[in-house]
VOBA-1610 file (N, C-alpha, C; in pm, whole numbers, padded with zeros to 5 digits, always signed):
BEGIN
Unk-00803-00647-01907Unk-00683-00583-01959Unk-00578-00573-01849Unk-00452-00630-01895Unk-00365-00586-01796Unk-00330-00463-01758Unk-00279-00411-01617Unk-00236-00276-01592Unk-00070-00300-01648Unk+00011-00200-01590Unk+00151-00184-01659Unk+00224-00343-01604Unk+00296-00378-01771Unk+00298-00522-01740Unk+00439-00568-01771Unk+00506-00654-01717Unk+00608-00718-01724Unk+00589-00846-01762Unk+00683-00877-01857Unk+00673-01071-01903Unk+00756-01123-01896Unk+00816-01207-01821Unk+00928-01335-01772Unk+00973-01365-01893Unk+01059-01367-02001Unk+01091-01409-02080Unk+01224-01468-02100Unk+01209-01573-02167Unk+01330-01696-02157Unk+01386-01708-02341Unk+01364-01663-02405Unk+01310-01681-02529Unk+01302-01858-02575Unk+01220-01922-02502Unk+01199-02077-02521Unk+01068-02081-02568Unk+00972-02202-02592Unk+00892-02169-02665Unk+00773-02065-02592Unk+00800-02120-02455Unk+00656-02115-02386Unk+00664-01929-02402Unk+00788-01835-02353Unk+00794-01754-02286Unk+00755-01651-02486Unk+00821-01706-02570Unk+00771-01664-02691Unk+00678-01657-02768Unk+00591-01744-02711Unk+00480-01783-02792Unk+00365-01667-02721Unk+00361-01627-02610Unk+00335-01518-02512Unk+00380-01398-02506Unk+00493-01390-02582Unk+00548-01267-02606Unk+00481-01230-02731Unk+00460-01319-02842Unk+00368-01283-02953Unk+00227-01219-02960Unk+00184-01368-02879Unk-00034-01347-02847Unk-00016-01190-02779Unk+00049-01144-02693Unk+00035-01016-02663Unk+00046-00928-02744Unk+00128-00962-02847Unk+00159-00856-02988Unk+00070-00860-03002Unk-00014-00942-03054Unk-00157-00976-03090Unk-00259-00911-03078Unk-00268-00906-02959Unk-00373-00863-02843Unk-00356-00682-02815Unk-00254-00641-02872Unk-00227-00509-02811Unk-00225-00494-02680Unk-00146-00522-02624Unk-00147-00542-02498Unk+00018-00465-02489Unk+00029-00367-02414Unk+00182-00323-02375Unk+00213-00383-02281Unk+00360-00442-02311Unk+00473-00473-02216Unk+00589-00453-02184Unk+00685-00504-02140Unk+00795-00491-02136Unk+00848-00676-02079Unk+00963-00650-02088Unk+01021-00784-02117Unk+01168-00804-02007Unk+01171-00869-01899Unk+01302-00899-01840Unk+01329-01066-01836Unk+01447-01077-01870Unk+01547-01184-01919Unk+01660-01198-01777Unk+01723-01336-01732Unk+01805-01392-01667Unk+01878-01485-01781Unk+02027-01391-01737Unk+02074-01510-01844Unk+02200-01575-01706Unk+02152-01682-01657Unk+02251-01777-01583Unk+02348-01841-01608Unk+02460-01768-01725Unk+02582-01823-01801Unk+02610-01985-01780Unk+02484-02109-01770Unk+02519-02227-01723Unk+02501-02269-01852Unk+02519-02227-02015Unk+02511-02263-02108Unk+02535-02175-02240Unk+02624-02229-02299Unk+02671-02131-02396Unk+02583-02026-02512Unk+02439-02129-02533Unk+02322-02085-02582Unk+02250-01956-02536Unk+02281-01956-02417Unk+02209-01833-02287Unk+02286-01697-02388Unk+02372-01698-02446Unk+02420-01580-02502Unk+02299-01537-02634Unk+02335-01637-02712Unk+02229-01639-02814Unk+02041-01561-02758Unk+02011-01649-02650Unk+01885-01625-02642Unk+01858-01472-02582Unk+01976-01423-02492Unk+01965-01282-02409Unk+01985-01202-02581Unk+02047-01198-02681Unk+02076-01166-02790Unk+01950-01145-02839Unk+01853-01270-02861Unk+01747-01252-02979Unk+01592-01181-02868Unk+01621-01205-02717Unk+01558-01126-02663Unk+01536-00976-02674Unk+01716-00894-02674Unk+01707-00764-02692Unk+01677-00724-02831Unk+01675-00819-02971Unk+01661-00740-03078Unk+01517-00792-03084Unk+01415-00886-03018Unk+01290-00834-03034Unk+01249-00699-02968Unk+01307-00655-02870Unk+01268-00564-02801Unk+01319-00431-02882Unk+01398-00412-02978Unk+01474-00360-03016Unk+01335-00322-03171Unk+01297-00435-03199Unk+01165-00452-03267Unk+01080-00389-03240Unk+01045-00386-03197Unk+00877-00379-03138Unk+00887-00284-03012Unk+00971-00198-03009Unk+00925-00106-02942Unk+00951-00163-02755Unk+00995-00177-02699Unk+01025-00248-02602Unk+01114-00262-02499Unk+01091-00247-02344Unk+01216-00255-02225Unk+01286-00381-02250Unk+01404-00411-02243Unk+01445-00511-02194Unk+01519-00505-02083Unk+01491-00582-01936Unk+01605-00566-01868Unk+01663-00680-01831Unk+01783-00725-01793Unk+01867-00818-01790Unk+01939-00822-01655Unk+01951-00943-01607Unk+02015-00979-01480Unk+02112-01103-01549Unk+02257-01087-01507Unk+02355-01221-01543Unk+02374-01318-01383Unk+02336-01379-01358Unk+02352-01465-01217Unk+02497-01504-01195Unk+02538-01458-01063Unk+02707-01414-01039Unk+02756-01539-01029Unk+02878-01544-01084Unk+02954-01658-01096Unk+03012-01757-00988Unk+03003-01611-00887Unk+03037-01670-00724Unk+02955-01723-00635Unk+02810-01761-00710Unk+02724-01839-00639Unk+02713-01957-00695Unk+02714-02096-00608Unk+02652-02222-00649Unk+02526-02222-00697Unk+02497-02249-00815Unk+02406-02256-00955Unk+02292-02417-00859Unk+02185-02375-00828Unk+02024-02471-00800Unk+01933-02423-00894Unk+01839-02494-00927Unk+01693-02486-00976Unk+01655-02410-00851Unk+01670-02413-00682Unk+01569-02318-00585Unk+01667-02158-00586Unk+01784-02179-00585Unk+01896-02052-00593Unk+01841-01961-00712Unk+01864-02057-00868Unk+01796-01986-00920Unk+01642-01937-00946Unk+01572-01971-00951Unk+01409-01929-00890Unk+01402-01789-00762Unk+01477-01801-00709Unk+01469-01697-00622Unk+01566-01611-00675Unk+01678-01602-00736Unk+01743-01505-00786Unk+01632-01442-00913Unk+01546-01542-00952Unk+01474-01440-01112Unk+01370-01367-01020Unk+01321-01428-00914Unk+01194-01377-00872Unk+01196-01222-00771Unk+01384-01271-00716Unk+01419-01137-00680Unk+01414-01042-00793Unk+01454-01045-00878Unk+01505-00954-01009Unk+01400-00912-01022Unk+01281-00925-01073Unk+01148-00943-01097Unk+01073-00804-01012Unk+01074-00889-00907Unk+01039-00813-00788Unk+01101-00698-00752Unk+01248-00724-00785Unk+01340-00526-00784Unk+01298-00471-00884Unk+01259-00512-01042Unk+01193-00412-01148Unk+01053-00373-01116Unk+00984-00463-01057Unk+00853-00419-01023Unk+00855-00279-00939Unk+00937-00290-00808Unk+00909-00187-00748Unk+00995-00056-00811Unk+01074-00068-00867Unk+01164+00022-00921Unk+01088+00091-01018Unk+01009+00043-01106Unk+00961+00095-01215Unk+00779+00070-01237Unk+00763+00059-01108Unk+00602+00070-01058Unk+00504-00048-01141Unk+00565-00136-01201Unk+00498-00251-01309Unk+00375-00276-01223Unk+00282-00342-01252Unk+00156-00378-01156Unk+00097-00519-01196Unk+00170-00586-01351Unk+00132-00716-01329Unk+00261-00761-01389Unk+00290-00916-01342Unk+00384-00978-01387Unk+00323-01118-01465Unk+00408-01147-01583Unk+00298-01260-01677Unk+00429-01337-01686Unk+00386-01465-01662Unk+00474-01582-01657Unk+00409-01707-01776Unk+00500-01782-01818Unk+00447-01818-01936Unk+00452-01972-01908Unk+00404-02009-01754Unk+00341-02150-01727Unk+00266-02175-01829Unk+00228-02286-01855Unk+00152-02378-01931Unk+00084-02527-01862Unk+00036-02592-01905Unk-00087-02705-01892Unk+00013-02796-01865Unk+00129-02807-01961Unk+00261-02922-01927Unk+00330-02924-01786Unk+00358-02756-01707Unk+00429-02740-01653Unk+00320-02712-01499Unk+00181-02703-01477Unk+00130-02740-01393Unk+00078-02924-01385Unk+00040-02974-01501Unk+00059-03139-01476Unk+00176-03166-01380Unk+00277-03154-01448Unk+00420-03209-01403Unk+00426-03109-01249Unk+00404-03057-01214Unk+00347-03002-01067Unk+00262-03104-00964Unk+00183-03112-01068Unk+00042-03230-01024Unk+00133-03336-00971Unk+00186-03395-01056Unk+00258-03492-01025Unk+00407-03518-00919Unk+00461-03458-00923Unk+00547-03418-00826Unk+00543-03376-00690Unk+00414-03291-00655Unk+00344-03337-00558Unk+00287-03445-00507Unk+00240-03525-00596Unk+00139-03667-00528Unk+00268-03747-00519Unk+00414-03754-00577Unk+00444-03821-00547Unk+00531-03800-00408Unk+00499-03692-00375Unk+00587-03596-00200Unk+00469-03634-00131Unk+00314-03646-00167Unk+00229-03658-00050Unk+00190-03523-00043Unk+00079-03460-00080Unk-00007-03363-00107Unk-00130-03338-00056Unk-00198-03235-00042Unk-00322-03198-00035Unk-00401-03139-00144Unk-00542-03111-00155Unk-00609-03093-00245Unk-00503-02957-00337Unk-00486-02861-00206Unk-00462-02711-00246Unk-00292-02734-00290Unk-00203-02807-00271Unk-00110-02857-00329Unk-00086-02894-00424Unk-00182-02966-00435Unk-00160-03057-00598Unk-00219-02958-00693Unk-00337-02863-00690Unk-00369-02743-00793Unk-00254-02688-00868Unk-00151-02676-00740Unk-00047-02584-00813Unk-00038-02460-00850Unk-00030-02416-00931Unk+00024-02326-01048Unk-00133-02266-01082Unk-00181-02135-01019Unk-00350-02064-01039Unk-00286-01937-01140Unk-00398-01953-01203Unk-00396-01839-01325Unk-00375-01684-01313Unk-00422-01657-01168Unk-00344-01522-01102Unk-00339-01575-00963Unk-00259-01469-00876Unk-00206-01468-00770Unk-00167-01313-00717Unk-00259-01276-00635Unk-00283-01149-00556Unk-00101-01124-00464Unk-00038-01035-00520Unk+00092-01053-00405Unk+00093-00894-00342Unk+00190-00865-00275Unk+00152-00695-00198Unk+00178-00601-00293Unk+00261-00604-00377Unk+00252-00485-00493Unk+00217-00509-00604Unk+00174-00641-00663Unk+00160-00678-00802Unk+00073-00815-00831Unk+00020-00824-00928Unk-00027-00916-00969Unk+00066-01021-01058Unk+00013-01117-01028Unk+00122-01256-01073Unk+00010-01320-01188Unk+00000-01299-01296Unk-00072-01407-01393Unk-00009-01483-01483Unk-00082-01603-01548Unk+00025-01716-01607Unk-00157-01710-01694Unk-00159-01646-01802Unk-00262-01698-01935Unk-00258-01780-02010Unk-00143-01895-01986Unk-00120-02005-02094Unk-00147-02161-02033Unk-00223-02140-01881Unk-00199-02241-01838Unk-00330-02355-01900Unk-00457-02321-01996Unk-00511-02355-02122Unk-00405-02449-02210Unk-00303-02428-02232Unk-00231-02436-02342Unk-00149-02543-02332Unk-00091-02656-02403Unk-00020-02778-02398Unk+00074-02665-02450Unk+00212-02755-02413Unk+00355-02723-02507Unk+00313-02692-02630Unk+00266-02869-02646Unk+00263-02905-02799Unk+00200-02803-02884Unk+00077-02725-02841Unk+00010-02639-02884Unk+00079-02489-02923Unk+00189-02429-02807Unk+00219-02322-02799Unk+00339-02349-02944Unk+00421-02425-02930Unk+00532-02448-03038Unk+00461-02464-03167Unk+00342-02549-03207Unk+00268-02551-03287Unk+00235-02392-03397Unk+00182-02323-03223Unk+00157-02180-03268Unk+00324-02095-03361Unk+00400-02134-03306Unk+00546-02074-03338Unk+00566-02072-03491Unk+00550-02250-03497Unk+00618-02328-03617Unk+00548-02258-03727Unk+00355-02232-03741Unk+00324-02193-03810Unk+00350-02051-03841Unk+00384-02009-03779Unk+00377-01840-03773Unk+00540-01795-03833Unk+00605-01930-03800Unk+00754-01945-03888Unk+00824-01807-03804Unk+00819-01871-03653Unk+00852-01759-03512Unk+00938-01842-03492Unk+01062-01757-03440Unk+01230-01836-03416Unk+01208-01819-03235Unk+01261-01941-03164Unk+01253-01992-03019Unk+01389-02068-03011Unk+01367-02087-02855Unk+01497-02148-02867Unk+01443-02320-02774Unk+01540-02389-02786Unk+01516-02502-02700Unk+01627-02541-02629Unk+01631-02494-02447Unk+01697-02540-02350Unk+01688-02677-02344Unk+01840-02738-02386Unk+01856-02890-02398Unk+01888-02944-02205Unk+01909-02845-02142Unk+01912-02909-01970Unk+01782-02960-01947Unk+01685-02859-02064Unk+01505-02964-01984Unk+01548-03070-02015Unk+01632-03186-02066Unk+01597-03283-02119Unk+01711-03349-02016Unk+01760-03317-01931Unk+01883-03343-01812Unk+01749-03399-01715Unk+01798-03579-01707Unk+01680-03633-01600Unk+01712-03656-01471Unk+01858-03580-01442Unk+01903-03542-01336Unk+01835-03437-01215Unk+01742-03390-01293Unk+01669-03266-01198Unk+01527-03315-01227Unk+01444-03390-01085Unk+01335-03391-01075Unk+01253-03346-01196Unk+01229-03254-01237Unk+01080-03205-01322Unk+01111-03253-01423Unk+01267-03273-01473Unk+01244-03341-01618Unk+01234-03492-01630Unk+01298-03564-01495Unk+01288-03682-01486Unk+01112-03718-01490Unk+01004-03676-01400Unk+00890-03666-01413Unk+00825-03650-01577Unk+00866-03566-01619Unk+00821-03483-01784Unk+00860-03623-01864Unk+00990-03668-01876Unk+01035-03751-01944Unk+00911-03935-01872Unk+00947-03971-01819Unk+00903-04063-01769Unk+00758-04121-01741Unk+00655-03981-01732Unk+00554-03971-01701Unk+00485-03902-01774Unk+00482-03739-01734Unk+00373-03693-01797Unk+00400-03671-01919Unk+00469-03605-02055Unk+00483-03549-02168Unk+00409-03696-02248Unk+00421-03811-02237Unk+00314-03879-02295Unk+00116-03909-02256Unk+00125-03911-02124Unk+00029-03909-02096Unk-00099-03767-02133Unk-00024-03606-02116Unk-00065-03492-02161Unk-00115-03473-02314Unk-00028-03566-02386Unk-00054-03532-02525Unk-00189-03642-02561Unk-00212-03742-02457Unk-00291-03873-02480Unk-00483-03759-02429Unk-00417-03724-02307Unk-00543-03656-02189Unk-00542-03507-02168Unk-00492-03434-02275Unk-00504-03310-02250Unk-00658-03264-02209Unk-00740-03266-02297Unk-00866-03245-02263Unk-00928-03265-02119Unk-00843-03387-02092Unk-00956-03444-01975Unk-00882-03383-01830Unk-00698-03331-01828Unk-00650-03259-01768Unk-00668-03138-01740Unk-00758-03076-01840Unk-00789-02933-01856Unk-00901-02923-01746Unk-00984-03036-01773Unk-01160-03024-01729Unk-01112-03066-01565Unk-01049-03167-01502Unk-00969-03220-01447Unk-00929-03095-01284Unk-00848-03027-01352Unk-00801-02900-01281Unk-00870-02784-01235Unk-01027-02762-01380Unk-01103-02702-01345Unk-01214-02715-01219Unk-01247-02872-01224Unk-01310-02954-01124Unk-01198-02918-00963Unk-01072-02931-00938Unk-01018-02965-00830Unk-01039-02793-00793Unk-01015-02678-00848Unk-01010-02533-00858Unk-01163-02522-00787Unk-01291-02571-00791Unk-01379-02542-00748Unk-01404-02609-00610Unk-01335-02744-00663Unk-01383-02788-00517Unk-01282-02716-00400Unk-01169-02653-00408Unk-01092-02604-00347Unk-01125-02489-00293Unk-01176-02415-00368Unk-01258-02265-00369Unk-01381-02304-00241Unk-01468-02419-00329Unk-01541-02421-00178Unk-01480-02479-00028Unk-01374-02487-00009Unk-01348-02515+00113Unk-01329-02390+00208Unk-01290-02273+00161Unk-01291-02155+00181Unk-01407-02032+00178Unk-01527-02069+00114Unk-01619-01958+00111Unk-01648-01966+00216Unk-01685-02008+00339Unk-01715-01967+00440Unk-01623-01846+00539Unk-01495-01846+00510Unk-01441-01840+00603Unk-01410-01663+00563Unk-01415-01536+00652Unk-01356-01449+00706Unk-01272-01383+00661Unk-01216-01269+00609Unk-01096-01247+00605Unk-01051-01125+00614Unk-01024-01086+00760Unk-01034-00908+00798Unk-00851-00860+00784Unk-00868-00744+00685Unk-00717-00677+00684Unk-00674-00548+00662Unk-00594-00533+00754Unk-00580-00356+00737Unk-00447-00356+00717Unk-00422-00278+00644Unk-00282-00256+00613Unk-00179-00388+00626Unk-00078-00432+00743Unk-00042-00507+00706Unk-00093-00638+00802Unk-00221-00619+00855Unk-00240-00731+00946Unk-00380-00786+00892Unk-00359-00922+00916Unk-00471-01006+00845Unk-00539-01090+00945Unk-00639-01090+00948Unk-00745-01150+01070Unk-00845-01269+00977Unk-00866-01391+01028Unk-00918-01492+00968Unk-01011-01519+01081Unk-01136-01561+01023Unk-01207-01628+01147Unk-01222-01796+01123Unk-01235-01872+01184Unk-01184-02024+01122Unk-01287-02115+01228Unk-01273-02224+01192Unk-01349-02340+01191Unk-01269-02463+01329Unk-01155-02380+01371Unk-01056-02507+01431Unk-01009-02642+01343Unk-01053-02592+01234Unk-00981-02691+01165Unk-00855-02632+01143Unk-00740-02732+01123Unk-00651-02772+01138Unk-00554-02729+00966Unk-00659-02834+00925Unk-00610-02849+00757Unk-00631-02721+00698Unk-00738-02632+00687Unk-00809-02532+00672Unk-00709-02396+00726Unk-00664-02403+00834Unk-00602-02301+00955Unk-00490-02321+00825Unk-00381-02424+00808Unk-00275-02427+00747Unk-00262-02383+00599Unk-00368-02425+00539Unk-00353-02360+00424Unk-00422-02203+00375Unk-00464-02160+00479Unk-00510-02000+00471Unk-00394-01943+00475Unk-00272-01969+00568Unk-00158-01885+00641Unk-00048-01934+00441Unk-00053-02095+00424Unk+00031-02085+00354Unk-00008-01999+00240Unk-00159-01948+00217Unk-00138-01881+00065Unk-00166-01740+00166Unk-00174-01688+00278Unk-00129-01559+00291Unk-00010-01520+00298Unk+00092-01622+00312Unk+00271-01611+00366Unk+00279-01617+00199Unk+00250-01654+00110Unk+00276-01646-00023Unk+00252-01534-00084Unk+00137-01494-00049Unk+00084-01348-00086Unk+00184-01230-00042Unk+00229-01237+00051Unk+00352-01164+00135Unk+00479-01229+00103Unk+00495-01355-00013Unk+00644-01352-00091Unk+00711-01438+00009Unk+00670-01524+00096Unk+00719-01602+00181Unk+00645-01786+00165Unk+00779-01843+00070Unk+00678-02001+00077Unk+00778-02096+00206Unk+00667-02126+00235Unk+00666-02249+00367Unk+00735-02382+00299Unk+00786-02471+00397Unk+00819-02606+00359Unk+00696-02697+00512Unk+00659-02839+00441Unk+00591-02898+00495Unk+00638-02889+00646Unk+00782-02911+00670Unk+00806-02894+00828Unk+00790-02756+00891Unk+00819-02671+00818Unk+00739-02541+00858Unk+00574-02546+00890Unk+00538-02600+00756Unk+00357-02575+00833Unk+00322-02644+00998Unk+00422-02768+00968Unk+00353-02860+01113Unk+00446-02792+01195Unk+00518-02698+01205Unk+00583-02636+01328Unk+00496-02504+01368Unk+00444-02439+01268Unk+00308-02395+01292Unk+00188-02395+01387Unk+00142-02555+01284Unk+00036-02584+01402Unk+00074-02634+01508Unk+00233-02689+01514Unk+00246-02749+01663Unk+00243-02636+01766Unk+00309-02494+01732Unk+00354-02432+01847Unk+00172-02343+01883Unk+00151-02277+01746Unk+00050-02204+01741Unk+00061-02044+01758Unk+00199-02009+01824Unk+00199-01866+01783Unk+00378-01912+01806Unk+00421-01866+01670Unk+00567-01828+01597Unk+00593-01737+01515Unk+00708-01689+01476Unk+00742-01647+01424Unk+00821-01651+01263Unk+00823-01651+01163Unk+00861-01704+01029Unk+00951-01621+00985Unk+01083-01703+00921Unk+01178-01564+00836Unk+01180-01478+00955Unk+01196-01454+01067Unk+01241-01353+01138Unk+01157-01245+01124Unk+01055-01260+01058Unk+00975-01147+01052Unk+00810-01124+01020Unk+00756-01235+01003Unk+00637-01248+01024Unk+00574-01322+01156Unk+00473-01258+01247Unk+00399-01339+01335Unk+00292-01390+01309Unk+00296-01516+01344Unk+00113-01621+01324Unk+00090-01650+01446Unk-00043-01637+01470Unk-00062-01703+01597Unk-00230-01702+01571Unk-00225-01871+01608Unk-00392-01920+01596Unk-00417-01942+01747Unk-00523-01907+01756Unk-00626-01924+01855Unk-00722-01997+01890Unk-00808-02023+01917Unk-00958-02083+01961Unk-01045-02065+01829Unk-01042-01932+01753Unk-01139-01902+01669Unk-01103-01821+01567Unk-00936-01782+01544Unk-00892-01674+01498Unk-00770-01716+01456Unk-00682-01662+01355Unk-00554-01685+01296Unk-00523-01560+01256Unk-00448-01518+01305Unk-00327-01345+01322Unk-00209-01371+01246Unk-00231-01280+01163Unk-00072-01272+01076Unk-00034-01132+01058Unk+00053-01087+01091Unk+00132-00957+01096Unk+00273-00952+01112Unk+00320-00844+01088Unk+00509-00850+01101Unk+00515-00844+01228Unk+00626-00942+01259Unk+00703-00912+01379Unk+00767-00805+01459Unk+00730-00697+01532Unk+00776-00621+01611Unk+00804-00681+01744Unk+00972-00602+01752Unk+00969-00638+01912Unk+01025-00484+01974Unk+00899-00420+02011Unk+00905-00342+02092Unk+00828-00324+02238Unk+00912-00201+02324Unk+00850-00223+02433Unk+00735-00143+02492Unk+00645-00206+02553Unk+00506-00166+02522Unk+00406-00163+02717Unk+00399-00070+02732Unk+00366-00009+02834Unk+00255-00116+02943Unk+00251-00132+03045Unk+00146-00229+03131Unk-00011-00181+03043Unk-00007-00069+03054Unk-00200-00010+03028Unk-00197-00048+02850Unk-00129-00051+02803Unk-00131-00140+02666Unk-00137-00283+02622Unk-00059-00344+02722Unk-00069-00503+02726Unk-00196-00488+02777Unk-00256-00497+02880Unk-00368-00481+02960Unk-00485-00462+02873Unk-00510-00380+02809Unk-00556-00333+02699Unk-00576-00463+02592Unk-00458-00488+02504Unk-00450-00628+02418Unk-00523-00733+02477Unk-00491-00767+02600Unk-00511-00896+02694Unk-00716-00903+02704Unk-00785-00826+02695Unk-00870-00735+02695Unk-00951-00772+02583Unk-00853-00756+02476Unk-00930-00744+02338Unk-00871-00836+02289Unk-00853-01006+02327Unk-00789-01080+02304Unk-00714-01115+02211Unk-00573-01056+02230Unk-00486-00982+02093Unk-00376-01058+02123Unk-00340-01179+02030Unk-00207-01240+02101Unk-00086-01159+02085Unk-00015-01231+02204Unk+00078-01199+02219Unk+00217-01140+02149Unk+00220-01259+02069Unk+00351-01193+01903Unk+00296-01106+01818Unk+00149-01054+01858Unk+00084-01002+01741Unk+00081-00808+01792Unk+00107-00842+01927Unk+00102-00713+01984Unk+00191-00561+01924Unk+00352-00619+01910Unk+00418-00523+01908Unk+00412-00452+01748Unk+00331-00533+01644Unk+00310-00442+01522Unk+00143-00385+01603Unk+00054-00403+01635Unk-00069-00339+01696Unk-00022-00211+01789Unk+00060-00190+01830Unk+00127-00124+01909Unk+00198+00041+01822Unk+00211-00015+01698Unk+00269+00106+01579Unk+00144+00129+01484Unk+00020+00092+01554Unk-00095+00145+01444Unk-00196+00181+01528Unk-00332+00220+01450Unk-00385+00300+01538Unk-00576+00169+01531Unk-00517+00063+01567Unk-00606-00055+01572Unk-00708+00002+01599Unk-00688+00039+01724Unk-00840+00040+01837Unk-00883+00179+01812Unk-00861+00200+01706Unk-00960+00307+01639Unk-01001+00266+01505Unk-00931+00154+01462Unk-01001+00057+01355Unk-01166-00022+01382Unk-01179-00047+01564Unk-01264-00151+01636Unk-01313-00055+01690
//
């Protein structure tokens, strides 16, 4: 059962067809909408959003994306996920439900292999995701398009259809169009079983490994691997709301202790990978001395320095 829950809603099929099964399910929610005025339709859909909510008992909250910013697929993604993330903490929500689907992690799949990927890359899109105040789940990722609209049509449920997905100007639809939306409807089955297989073998690359954390510092014990070292940090910097780009990770392992966003420290070691916020404060000889001691790197010191560690050890 979810705790107090928020649902990404677009009113398109995916985000509706999820807004229903929860009717379903008895499941309480609430509902926040972005309407990015980049289409005259966006009026309509923020419209039939508030009178379901208006229905059924229901929050709606609404963000309009300012006119004085240049309009991206990454601009916007981080403007909803900010929004998201300001209702969460504002109004204490504890899970957030996103209405990914089977179509929209394929076309992931793919878009990666064609950038050059790793196992934990190409997965994509996981059914939850542990973040510092909330839980991130996507329950439809089971589900083809074809299936969720299916569910609509019969149920004679009104959706809308964003005609920009069909703009092969922006990567994911050029992919969708070209590639996967025929192949998914041919291999759904075998995509399903497919993902479940790569999810395990991924899982075991990690049971061995460590993972000590107190408050906001995270201690890994590791293997010196390389590949392994990089993708622990990228899904803990995710977990903490911070995603990496490939030249970020290899600036990473090149330096070995940096700093990220101005505010997180990593620093791998011989046997160990340290992640904590960046403090730069100043910190007494019998304290360094101390760290140096309890072999505590260096960027990792000045948040160890505002806690009471060595009464943790």
């Amino acid at each position: 059962m979810y705790k107090k829950t928020l649902l990404a809603f677009s009113a398109g099929i995916d985000s509706t067809a999820l807004f229903f099964k929860l009717l379903e399910k008895n499941i309480k929610f609430d509902i926040a909408i972005v309407d990015y005025e980049q289409r005259e339709q966006s009026k309509d859909e923020v419209a039939y959003a508030q009178k379901l909510c208006r229905l059924y008992n229901k929050k709606c909250f609404l963000k309009v994306f300012p006119s004085d910013i240049k309009f991206s697929e990454k601009i916007a993604r981080d403007f909803r996920y900010d929004f998201f993330e300001e209702i969460i903490e504002n109004e204490n929500y504890k899970t957030l439900l996103t209405a990914h689907q089977l179509d929209d992690k394929f076309e992931w799949f793919l878009m990666q292999l064609g950038r050059g990927a790793g196992l934990t890359e190409l997965i994509g899109l996981e059914e939850k995701e542990t973040r510092e105040n909330y839980s991130l789940q996507r329950p439809l990722l089971e589900n083809t398009k074809q299936e969720l609209q299916e569910y609509l049509d019969k149920k004679e449920i009104k959706y809308f259809i964003d005609q920009s997905n069909y703009d092969t100007k922006y990567q994911r639809n050029h992919i969708r169009a070209s590639f996967s939306n025929e192949f998914i409807k041919q291999y759904s089955q075998g995509i399903k079983r497919s993902f479940n297989y790569l999810k395990k073998d991924n899982n075991s690359l990690f049971k061995n490994i460590s993972r000590y954390t107190k408050d906001q510092l995270t201690i890994f014990d590791w293997n010196e691997d390389d590949n392994i070292a990089i993708r622990l940090i990228d899904k803990e910097l995710k977990y903490r709301g911070i995603l990496i780009t490939k030249a970020t990770r290899d600036e990473i392992l090149k330096q070995k202790e940096i700093t990220i966003s101005n505010k997180i420290a990593i620093s791998i070691t011989s046997s160990q990978i340290w992640i904590a916020p960046k403090y730069d404060v100043k910190m007494t000889k019998k304290f360094k001395e101390k760290c140096r001691v309890n072999k505590i790197p260096k960027n990792i010191r000045g948040y160890i320095s505002t806690t009471d560690y060595f009464l943790w050890n």
